[in-house]
N, C-alpha and C positions, 0 to 999 in steps of 0.2 A: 763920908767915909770916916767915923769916929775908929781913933787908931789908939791901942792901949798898950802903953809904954811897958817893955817888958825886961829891959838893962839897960847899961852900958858899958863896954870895955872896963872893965875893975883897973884897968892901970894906964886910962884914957889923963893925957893931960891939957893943956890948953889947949892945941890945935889939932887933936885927933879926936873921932870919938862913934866910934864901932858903935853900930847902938841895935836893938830887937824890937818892932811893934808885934802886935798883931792885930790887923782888922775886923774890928766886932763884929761888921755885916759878913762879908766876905768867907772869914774865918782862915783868910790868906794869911800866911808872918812874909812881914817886909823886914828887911835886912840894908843897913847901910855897912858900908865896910869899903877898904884897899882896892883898891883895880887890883886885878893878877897882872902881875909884871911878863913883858913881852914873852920871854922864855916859856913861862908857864902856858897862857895860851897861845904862842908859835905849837907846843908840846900837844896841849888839847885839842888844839885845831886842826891836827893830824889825825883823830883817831875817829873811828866809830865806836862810840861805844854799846851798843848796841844791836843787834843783828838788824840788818837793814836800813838801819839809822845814815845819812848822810854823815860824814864828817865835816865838822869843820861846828863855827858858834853861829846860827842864824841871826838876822838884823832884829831890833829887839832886845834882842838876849847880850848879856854881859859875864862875865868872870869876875868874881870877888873873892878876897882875900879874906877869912875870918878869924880871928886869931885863934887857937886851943883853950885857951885859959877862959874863953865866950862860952864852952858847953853847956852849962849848967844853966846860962840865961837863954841859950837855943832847947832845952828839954821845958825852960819853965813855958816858953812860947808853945811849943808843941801841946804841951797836956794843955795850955788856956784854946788854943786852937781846937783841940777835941772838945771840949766841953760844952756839953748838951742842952746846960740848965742856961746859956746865954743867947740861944738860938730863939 
């Protein structure tokens, strides 16, 4: 699984660091980031969001935190994740 580094939190300092791959094969983005603090998913875990969808976060599955000020290296992930000429 060759993973192609795609940021880091711009204002990561020693012991944090929000970071974007995305996997070459795959063409999945992996995300490190915050746990959501209990509130948040107490909050999501109440809802469906989806017609028919279960509430609640399946085992597996996780809530993270990503900061706003990350967008720009979550769009640059996205267009290397579309990209055609790497497949």
């Amino acid at each position: 699984m060759p993973l192609n580094f795609q940021g880091i939190d711009p204002e990561t300092g020693d012991d944090n660091s929000p970071t974007v791959w995305v996997d070459d094969e795959t063409r999945d983005i992996l995300v490190q980031a915050w746990d959501a603090d209990d509130a948040t998913v107490t909050e999501i875990s109440a809802k469906a969001w989806a017609p028919g969808h279960t509430p609640g976060i399946p085992a597996g599955e996780s809530v993270i935190r990503i900061p706003a000020r990350m967008v720009p290296i979550l769009r640059k992930a996205c267009d290397a994740a579309e990209r055609t000429d790497l497949r």
